[in-house]
C-alpha positions in Angstrom: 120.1 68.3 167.3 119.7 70.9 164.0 121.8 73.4 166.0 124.6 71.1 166.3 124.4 69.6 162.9 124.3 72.4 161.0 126.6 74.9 163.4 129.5 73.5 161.1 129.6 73.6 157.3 129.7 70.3 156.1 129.0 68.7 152.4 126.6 66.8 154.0 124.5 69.8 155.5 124.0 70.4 151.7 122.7 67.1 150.3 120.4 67.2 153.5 119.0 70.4 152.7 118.6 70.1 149.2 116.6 66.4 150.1 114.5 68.9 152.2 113.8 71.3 149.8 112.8 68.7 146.6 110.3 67.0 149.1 108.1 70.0 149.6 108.5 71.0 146.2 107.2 67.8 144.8 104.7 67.5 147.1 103.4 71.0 145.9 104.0 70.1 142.6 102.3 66.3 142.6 99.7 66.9 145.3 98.3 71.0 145.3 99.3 71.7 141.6 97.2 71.6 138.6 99.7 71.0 135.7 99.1 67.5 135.2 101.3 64.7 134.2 102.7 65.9 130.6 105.8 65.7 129.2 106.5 69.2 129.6 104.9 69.5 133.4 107.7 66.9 134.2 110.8 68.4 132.6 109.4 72.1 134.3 109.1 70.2 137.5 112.6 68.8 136.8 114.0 72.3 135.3 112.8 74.4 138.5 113.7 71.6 140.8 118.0 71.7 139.4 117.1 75.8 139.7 116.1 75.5 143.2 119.1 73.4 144.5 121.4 75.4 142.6 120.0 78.3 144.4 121.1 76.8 147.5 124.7 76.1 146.3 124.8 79.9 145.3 123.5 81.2 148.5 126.5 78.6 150.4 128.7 80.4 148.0 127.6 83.9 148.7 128.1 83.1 152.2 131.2 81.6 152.6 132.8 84.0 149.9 131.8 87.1 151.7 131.5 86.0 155.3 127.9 86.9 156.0 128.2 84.0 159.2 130.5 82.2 161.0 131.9 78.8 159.9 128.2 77.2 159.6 125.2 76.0 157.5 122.7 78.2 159.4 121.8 80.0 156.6 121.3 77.7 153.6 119.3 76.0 156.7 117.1 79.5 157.0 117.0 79.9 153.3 115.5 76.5 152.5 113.0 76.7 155.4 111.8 80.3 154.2 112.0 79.0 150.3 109.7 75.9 151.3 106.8 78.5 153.0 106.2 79.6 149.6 103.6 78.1 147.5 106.2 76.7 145.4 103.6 75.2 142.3 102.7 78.8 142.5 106.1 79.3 141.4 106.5 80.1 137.7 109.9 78.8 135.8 110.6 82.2 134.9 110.2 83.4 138.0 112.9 81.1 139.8 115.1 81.9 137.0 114.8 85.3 137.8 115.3 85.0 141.5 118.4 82.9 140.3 120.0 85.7 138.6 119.4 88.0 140.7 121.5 85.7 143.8 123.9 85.8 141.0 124.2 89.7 141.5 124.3 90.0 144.9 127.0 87.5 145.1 128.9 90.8 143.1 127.0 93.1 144.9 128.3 91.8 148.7 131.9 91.9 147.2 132.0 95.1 146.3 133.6 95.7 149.8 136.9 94.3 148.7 137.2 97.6 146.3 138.4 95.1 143.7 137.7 95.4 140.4 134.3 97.5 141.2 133.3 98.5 138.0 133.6 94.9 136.4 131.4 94.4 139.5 128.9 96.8 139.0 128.7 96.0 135.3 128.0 92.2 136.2 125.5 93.1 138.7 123.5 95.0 136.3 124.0 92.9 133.6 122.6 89.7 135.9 119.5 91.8 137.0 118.9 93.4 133.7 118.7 89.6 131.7 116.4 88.6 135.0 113.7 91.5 134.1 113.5 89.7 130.4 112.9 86.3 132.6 110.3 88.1 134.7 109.4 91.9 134.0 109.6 92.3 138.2 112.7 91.7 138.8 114.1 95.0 137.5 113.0 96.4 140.7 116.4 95.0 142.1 118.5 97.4 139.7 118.0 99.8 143.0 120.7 97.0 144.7 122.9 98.2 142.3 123.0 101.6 142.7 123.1 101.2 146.3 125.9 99.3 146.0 127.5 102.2 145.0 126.4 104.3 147.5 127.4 101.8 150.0 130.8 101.0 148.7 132.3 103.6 146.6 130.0 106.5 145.9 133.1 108.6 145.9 134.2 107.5 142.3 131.2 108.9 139.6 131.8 106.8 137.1 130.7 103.8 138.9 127.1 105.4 138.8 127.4 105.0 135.2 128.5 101.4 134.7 124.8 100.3 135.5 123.8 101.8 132.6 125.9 100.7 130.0 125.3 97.1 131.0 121.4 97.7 130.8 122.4 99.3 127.1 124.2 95.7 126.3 121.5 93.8 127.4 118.9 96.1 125.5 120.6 95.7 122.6 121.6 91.9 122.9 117.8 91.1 123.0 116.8 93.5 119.8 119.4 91.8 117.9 118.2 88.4 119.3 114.5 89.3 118.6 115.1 90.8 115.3 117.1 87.4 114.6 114.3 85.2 115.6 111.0 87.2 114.0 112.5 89.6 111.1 111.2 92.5 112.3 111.8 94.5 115.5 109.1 94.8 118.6 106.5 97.2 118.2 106.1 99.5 120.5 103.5 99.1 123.3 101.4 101.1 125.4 101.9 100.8 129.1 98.5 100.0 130.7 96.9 102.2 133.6 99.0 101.0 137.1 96.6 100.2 139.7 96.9 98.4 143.4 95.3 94.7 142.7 95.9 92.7 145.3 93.2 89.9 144.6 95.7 87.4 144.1 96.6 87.8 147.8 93.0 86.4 148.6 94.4 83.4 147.8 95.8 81.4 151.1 99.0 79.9 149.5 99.6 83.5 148.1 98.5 85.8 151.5 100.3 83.1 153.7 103.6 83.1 152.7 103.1 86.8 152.6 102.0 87.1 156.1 104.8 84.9 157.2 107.7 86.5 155.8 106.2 90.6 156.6 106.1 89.3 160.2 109.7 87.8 160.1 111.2 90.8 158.3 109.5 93.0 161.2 111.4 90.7 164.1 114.5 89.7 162.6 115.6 92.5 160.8 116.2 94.7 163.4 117.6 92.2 165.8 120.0 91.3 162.7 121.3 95.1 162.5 121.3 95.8 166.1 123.5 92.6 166.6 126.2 94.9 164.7 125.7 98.1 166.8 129.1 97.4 168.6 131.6 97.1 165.3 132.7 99.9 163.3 130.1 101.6 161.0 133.2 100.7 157.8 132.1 97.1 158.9 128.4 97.6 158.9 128.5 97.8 155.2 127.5 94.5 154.2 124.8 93.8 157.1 123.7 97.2 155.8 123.1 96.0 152.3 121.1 93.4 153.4 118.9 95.3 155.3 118.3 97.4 152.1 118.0 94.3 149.9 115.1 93.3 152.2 113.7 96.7 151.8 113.6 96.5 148.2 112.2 93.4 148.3 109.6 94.5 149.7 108.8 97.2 147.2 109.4 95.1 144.8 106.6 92.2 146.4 104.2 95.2 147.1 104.7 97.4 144.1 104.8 94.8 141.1 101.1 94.1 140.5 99.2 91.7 140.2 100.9 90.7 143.3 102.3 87.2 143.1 104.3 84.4 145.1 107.1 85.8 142.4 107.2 89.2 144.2 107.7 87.9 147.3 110.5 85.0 146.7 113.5 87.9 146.6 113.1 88.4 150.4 113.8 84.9 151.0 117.9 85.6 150.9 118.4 88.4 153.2 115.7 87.1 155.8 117.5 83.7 155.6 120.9 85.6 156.6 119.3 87.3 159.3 117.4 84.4 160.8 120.8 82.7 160.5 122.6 85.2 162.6 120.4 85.3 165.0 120.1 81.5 165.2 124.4 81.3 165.9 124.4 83.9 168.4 122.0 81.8 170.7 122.7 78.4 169.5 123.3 77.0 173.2 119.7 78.4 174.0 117.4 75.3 174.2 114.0 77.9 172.8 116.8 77.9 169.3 116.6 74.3 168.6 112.7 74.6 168.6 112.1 77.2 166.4 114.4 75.1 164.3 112.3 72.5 164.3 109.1 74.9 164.5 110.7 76.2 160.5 111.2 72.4 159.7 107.7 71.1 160.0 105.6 74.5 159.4 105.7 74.4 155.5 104.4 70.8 155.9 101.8 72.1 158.7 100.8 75.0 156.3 100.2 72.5 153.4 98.0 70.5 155.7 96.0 73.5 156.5 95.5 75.8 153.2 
């Protein structure tokens, strides 16, 4: 029944999703989080909430733009049911604005294959990721996408190495002026404090969870996802190639960012949707697809039950 709903791409498949993804979110938000009932608990909740489903019409975007499936809704499917096994209360608003951002990049990132207009691309890319690391110090782990990118696309051509950096400059300098605007003065300079490997927050069962979940789905689909590309044309491979790294850096990014937080982990939720998704349209007609499908729809609400 999922598999032959969503194996076409359909308004509806989107309204049906997003219903999906603002259940579990309020029920995290009303029922396992402690914010309370204020007025600024409910416009958050209402503020992450527009975020969330706006995700979802960016990652339809990304998809359909750059042809990362076939004529479906498999992954918006995979990325709300990997978005939903997250501990979403544990969510902070500046961290979903940051993941947003950073979709925004990728969307430039992926079309980098076209060879149009690349250092306008690059540029944005940075730019995108650059104003997400003000949202949420973190996510400036993704600038490696970036430069990737290049290497990926059009490493041939040295000034697009240097494009990065002259967006990070304009966004520097936006938020001095902005800050010197605001306060009168310009930040002080700080001290960075010692790093060290804490992963106490992953004690906690809606943070180690999640975790668990999406290291053992990276390990399966992953390489299934690249191996189902073995038989075109490495020039072709480039894209399923950047998705690959964009989980890897995801995951440097969830281990290497202490304290370790559901914020780390929420950037692996878009290239594990895509592979879940293409694994999920090659074996479609396979009875054991339509239960997993069902297994990803009710284990967020099973997982809630249990932690």
């Amino acid at each position: 029944m999922l598999t032959r709903i969503f194996a076409t791409s359909k308004p509806l498949n989107f309204l049906w999703v997003s219903l999906y993804l603002f259940l579990v979110f309020a029920i995290d938000w009303f029922y396992t989080c402690k914010r309370g009932y204020t007025l600024w608990a409910v416009l958050e909740f209402l503020a992450m909430s527009g975020l969330l489903i706006f995700s979802v019409l960016l990652v339809d975007f990304i998809v359909r733009k750059n042809e990362l499936s076939k004529k479906n809704s498999f992954v918006v499917l995979g990325y709300v049911f990997l978005l939903s096994m997250l501990a979403i209360s544990k969510l902070e608003l500046t961290g979903v604005i940051a993941h947003v951002l950073v979709l925004m990049a990728i969307r430039r990132l992926i079309s980098l294959q076209s060879l149009k207009s690349v250092k306008k691309k690059l540029f944005d890319a940075a730019f995108w990721i650059a104003i997400a690391s003000l949202a949420w110090y973190g996510a400036g782990g993704n600038l490696l996408l970036v430069f990737l990118g290049v290497l990926i696309f059009d490493a041939s051509d040295y000034r697009n190495w240097l494009v990065p950096f002259f967006a990070i400059l304009a966004v520097g300098m936006i938020y001095l002026a902005g800050f010197f605007l605001v306060n009168d003065q310009f930040p002080q300079y700080f001290q960075l404090q010692d790093w060290r490997f804490d992963l106490s927050e992953w004690k906690n069962m809606q943070t180690a969870w999640p975790t668990v979940y999406l290291l053992i789905l990276t390990v399966i689909m992953i390489p299934f996802y690249w191996l189902g590309y073995r038989k075109i044309m490495l020039i072709r491979k480039k894209r399923p190639l950047f998705i690959v790294l964009a989980a890897a850096v995801a995951w440097i990014i969830a281990i290497g960012v202490q304290p370790a937080t559901n914020n780390s982990v929420v950037f692996l939720v878009f290239p594990l949707a895509v592979a879940v998704a293409n694994l999920t349209e090659r074996n479609q007609q396979r009875p054991i697809t339509e239960i997993l499908l069902w297994a990803f729809l009710l284990l967020p609400f099973a997982a809630r039950m249990v932690i």
